[in-house]
GUBA-614372 format. One record per atom (N, C-alpha, C, O): x, y, z. Coordinates in steps of 0.02 Angstrom, whole numbers, plus 50000, padded with zeros to 5 digits. Layout:
% residues N
XYZ;...
END
This chain:
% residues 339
532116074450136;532436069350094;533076066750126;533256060850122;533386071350157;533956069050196;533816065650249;534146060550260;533336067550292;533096063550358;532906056050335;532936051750379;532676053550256;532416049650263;532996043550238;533056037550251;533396048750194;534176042550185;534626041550246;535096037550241;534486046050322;535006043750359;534526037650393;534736032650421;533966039150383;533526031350408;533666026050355;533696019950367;533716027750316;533746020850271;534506017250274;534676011350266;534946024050292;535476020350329;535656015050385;535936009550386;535376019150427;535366017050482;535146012050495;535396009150544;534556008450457;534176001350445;534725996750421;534965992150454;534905998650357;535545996250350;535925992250371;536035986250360;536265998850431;536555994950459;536525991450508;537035988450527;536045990950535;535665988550568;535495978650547;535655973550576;535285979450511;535325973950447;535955970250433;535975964250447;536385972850412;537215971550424;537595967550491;538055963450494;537245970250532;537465971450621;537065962950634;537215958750676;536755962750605;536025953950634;536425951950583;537005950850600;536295951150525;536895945850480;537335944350520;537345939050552;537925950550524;538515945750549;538505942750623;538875938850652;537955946050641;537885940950734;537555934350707;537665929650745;537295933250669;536805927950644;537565923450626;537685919750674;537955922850586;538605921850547;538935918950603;539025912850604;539145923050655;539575923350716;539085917150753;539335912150777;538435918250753;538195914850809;538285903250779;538355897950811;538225905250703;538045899550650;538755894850675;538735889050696;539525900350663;540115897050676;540165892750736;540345886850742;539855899250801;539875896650863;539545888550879;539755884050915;539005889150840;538875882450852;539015878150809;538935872450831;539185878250761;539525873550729;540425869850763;540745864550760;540485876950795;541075873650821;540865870750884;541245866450908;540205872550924;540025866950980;540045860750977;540265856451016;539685860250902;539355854550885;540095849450865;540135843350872;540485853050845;541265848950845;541435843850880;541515837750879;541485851950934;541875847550988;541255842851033;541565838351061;540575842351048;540275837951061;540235832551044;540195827451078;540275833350956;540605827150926;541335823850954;541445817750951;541645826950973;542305824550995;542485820651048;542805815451056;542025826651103;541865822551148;541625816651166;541935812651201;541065815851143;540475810051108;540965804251098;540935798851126;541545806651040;542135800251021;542545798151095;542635792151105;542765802451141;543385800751179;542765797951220;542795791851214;542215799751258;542135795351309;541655786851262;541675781251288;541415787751213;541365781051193;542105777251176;542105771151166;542655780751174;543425778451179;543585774551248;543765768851263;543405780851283;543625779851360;543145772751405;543315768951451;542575773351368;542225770151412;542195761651367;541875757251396;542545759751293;542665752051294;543385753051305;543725748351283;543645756951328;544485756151342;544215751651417;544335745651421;543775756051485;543715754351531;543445747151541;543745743051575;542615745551497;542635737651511;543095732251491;543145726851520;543525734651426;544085730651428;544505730551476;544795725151480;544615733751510;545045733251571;544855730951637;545215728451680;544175732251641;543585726751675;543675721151688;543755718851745;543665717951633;543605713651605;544275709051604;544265703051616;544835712551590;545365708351606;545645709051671;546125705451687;545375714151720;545395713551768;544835707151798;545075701451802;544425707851808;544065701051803;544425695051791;544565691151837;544555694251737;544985688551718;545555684551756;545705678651764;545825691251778;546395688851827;546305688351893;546755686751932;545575689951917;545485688751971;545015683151971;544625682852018;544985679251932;544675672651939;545255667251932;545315661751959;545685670551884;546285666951904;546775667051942;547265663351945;546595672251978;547085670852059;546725667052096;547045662652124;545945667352111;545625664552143;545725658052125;545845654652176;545715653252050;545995647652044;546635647552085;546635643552133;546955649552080;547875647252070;547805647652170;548205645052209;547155651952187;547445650752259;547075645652308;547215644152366;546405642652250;546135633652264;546595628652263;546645624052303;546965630052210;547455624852188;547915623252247;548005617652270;548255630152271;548715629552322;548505627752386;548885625552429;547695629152396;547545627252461;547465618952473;547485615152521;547365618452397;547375609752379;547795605452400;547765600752440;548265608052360;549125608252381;549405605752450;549625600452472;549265613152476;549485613052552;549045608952572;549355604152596;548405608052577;547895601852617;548255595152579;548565592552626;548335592752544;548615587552529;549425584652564;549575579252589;549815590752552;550515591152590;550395590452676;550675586752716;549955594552686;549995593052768;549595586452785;549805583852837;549005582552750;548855575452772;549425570952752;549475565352778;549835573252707;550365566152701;550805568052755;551015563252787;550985573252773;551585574752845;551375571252876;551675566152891;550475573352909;550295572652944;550315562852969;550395560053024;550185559752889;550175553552889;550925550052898;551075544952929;551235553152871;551805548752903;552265549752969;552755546352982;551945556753019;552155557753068;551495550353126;551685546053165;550865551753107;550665544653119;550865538053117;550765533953161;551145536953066;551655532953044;552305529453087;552415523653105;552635535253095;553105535553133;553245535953211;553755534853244;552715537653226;552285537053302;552055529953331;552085527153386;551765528453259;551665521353293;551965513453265;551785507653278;552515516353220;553235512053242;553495511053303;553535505953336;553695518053317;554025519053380;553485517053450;553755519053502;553025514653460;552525513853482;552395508453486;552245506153541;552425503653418;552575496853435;553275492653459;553365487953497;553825497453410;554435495453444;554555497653509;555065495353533;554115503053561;554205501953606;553965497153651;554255495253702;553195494353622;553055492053667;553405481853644;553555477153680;553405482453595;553915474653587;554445474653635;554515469553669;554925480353646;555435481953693;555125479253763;555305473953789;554675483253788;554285481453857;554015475453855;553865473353910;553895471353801;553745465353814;554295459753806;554155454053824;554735460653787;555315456653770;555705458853835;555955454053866;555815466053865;555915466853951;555465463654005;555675461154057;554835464153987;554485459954047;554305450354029;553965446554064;554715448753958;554785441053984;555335440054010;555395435454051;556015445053990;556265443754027;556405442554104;556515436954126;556395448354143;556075448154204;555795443854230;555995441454282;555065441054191;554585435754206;555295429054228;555445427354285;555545427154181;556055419654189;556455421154253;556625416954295;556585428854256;557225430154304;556765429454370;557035427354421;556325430554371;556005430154438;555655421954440;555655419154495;555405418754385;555255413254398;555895409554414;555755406454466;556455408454398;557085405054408;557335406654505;557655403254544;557015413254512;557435416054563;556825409754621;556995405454662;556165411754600;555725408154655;555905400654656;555855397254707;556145397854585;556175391254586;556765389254627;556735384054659;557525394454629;557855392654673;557705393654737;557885388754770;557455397854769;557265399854834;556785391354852;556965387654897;556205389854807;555885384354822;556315378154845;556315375554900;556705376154784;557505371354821;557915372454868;558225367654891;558005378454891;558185379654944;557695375955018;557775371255057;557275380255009;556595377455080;556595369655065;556755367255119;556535365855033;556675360655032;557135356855065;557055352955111;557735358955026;558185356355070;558675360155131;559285360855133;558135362455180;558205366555231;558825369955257;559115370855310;558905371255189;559485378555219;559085386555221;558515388655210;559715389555240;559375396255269;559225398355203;559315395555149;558915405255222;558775410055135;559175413155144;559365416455193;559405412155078;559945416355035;559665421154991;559185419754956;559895425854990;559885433454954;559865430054891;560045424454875;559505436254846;559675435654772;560235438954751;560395444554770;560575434854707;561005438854669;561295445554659;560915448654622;561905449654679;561635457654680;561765460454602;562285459654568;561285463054588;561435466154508;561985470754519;562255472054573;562115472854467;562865478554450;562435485154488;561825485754489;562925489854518;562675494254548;562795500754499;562535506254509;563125499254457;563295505654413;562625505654391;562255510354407;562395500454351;561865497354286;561225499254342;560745501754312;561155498654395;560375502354463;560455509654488;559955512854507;561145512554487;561145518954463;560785522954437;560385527454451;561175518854371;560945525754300;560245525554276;560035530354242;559805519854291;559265518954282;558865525454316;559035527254372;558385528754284;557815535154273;557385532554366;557615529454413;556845535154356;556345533654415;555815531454386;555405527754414;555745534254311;555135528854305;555195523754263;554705521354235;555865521354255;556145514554244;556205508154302;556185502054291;556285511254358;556295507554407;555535507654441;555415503454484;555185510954426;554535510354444;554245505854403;553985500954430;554215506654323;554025498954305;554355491954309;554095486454304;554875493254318;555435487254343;554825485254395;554405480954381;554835488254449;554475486654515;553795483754500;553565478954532;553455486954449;552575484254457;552815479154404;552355475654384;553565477654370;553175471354327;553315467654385;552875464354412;554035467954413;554115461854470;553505460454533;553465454754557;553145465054551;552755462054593;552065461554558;551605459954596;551905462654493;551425457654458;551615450754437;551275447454397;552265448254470;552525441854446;552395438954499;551975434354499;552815441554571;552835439754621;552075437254655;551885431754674;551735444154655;550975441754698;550545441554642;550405445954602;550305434554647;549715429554634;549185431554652;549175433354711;548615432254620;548085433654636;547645428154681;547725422254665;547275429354727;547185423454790;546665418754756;546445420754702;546495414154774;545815410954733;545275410154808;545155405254843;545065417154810;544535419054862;544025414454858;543875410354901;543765415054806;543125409754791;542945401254825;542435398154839;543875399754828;543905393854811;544105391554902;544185385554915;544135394254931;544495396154987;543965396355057;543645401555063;543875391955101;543405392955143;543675399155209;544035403955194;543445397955273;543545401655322;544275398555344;544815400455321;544205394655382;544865393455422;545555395655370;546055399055381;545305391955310;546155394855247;546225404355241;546695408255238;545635404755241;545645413255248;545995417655307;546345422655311;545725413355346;545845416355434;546975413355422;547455416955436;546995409055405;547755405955402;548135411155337;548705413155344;547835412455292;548235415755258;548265422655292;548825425155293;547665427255328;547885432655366;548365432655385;548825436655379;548275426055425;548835425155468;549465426155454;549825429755488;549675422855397;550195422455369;550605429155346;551155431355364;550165431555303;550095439855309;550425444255356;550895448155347;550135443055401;550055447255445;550925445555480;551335449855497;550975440155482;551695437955504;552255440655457;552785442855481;552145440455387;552425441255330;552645450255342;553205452455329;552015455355374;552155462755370;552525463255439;552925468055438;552525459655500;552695461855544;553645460555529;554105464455542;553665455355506;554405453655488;554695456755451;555305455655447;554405461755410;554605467355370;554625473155404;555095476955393;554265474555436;554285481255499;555025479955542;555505483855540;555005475255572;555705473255611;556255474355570;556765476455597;556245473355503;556755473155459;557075482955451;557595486155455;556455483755440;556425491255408;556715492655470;557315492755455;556675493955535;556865496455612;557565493955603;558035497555589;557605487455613;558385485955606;559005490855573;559555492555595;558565492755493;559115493655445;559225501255457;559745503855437;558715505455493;558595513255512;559145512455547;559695514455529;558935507555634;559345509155660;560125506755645;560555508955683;560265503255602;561005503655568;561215509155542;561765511355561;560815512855491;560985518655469;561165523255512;561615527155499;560925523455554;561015529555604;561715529055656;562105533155680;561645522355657;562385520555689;562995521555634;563495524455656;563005519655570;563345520955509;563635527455519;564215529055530;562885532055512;563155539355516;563495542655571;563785548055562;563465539055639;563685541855684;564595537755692;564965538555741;564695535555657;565345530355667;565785535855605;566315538955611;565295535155542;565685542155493;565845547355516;566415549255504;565425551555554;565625556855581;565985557155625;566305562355629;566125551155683;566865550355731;567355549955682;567685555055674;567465545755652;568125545655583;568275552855566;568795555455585;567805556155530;567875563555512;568115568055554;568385573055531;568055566955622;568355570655663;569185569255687;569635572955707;569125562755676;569815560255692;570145561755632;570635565455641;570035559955570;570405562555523;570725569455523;571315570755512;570335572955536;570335580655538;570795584955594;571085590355592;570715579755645;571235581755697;571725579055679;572185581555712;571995573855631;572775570355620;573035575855593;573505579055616;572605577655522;572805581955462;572955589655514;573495592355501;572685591655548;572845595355598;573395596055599;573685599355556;573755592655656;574305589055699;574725589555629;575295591855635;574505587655561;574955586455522;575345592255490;575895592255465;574805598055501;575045605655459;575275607555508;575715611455488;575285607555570;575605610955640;576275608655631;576645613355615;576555603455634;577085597455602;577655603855541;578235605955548;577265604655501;577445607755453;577655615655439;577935618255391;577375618755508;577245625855516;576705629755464;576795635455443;576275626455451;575965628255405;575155630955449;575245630755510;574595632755436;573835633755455;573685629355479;573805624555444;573355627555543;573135622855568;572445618255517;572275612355523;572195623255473;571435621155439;571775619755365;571435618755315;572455619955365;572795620255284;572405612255250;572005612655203;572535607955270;572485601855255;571835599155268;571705593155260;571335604155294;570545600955297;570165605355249;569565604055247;570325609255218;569965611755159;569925606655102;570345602455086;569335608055075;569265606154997;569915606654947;569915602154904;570435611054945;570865610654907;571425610654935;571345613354990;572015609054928;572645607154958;572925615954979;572655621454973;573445614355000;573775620255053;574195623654980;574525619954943;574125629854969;574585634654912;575405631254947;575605629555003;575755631754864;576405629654872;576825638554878;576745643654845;577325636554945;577945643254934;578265639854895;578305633754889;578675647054850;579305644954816;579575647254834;579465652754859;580375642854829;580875647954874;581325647854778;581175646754720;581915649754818;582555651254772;583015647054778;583265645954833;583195644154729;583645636654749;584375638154761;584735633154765;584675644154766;585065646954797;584935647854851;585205644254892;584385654054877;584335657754932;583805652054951;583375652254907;583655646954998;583225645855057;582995647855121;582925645155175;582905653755096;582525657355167;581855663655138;581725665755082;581645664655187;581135670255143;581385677355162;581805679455202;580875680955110;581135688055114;580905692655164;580415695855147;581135693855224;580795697055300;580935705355265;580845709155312;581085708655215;581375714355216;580555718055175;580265715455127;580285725955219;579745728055209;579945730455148;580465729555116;579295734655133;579205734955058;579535742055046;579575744654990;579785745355110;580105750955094;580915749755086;581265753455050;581175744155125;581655741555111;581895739955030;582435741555005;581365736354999;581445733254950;581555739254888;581935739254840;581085743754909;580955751954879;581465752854844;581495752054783;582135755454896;582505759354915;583305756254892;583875758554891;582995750154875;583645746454842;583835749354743;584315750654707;582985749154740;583155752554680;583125761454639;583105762954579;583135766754712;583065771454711;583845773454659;584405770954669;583725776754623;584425780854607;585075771654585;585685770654588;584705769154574;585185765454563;585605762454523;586035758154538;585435765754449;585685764854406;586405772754374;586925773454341;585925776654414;586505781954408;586975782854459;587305788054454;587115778654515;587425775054558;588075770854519;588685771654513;587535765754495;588165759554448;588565764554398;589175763854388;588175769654366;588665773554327;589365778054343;589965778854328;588915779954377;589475785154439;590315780454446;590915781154430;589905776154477;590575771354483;590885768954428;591495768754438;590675766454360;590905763154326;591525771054286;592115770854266;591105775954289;591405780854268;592155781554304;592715780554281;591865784054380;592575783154407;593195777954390;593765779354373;592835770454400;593345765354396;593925766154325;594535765754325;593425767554268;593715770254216;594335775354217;594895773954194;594115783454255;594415786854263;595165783254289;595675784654258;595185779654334;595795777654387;596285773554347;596895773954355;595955769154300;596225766254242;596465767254194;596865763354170;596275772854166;596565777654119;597125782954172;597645785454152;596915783554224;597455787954257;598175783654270;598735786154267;598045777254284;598415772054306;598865771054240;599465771654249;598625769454169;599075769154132;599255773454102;599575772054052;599115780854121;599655788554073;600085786254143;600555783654114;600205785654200;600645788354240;601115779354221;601555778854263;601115776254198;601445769754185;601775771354126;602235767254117;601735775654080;602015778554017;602555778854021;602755780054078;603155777953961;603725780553980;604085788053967;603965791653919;604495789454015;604535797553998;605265795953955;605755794853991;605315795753915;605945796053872;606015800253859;605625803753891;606455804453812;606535810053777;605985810253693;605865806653644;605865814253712;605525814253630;605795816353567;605955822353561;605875812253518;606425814253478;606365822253437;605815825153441;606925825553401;606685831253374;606325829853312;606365824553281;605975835053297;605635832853212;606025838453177;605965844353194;606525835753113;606815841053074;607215844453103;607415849153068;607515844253172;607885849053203;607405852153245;607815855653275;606885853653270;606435855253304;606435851153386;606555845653410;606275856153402;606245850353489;605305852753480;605135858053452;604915848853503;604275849653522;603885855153582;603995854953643;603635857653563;603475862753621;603455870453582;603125875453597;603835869553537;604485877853511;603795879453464;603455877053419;603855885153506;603355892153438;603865896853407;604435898253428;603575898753357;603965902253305;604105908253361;603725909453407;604645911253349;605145915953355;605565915453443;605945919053474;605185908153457;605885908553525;606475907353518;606625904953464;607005908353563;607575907553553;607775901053543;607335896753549;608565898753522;608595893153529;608865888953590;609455889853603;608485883953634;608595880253672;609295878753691;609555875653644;609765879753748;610275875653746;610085866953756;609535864453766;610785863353749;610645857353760;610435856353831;610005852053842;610635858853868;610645856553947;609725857953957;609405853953991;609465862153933;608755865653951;608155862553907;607555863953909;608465858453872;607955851653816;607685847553873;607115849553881;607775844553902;607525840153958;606885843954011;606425840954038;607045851854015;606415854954045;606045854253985;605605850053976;606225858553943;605695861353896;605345854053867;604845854853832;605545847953877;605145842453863;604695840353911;604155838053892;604815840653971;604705840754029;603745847554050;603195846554076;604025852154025;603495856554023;603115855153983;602535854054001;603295854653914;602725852253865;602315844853864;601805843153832;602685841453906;602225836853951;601755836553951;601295833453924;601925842454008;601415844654079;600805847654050;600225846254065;601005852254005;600485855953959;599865851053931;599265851353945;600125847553898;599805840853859;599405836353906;598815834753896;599785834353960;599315832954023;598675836054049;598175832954068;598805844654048;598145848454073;597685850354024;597145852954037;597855849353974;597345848853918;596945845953909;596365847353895;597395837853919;596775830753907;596335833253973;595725832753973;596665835854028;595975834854096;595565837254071;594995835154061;595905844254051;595375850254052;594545846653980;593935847753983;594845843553943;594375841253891;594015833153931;593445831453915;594395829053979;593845824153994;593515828454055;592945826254064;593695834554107;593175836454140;592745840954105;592255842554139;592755843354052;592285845353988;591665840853975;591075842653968;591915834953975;591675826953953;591135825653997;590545824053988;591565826854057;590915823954124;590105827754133;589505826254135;590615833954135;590185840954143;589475838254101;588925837154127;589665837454016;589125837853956;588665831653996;588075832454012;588985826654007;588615820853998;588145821554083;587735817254099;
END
């Protein structure tokens, strides 16, 4: 009977033991099921938080992408109008240059037609040829090289005429060679002529240069100065003298040294002395009178000497002098000593 109640116990508890795991197990998932629920909420949270943000991300990247059409718009628009009025301005300057070159080459044109028309009156009335006019030489200067190069091709597109070949048989052909041909040789002679002037030019400058050079010579020798003083690029250095002293200073540099060695305690030395002799000069110019008594006292007298006769006042003034005398030395050679 006992064996069979500790079994019926034991079932029991047994019984007891699955309940509350059953209980325990019921909570456990109920509290899974919670937080799955919870979860469930934050990422359906999380995930329209994210296409909203998608989404306005999106947004703004279609509108940068506008805003950066616009600007390319912009700038393409800004750089064809630069662009157009640097065209613009190109070919102002382009026409006002070339109005310039044409308003320069009619001129020219008259200046050379006027010049042939006088030369033509000339041959006429058979005088020699005369030169043209000489322009300003400053104003053919300053002119560039390729200013005077078109200067040159407008004038000899004025000058030479184009031939009328066509029109022109043999013998006029064979005569204008001719002519030609006379026309270059008289220019060759010319060109030889003017070389060999130049060369004579230069050789006549350089005799001058030499003669100059030997005067200026002759001229600093004159002077006692460098024979080459006066053929340099820059003039001869000025001496100065002393408008007292006119002569120069021959004395070396140890000379010059030695002037100012010790030389200020020199000037002292002396000034000291001179002093001394001056002050010595007027104590001995002093007068020796008698010195009067003070109160009945003769000067000199220490307490308990006797009293002086009259006759022996004249030493004892006489000594106390002397005393007074070797005192002051003894205190200005004190004086010297310190200083």
């Amino acid at each position: 009977m006992k064996f069979g109640f500790n079994n019926w116990e034991c079932s029991r508890k047994k019984d007891l033991k699955s309940q509350s795991h059953i209980m325990a197990s019921d909570d456990v998932k109920a509290k899974k099921d919670e937080l799955n629920t919870q979860l469930k909420d934050y990422i359906t949270q999380w995930r329209d938080e994210r296409s909203k943000e998608e989404e306005e991300l999106k947004r703004l990247k279609e509108k940068q992408a506008k805003r950066k059409e616009i600007r390319a718009e912009q700038e393409k628009k800004a750089a064809e109008q630069k662009r157009s009025e640097e065209l613009k301005l190109k070919r102002e300057e382009e026409e006002k240059r070339e109005a310039e070159a044409q308003e320069k080459k009619k001129a020219m044109e008259e200046a050379e037609r006027k010049r042939q028309e006088m030369m033509a009156a000339q041959k006429e009335k058979g005088g020699k040829k005369s030169q043209a006019p000489a322009m300003d030489a400053r104003k053919e200067m300053s002119k560039s090289k390729e200013q005077v190069e078109e200067e040159m091709k407008i004038s000899l597109s004025i000058r030479i005429k184009p031939l009328p070949l066509e029109s022109m048989d043999s013998d006029e052909l064979k005569a204008k060679a001719n002519s030609i041909w006379n026309t270059i040789v008289e220019l060759e002679t010319d060109k030889y002529d003017y070389e060999q002037r130049r060369v004579d030019q230069d050789y006549e400058l350089k005799e001058l240069n030499e003669r100059r050079k030997l005067q200026l010579r002759n001229k600093a020798i004159k002077k006692g100065l460098d024979p080459e003083a006066f053929c340099g690029a820059h003039p001869p250095r000025i001496h100065m003298f002393s408008k007292y002293e006119r002569r120069t200073d021959t004395r070396t540099y140890g000379d010059r040294k030695k002037l100012y060695e010790g030389g200020a305690e020199i000037v002292r030395s002396e000034w000291l002395e001179s002093m001394w002799k001056d002050k010595l000069t007027e104590w001995n110019k002093r007068p020796k009178s008698k010195l009067p008594k003070w109160c009945g006292v003769r000067p000199g007298k220490k307490e308990g000497d006797p009293e002086t006769p009259e006759g022996e006042e004249d030493a004892g003034e006489e000594a106390a002098a002397e005393e007074e005398y070797e005192e002051e030395e003894d205190y200005d050679e004190e004086e010297e000593e310190e200083e």
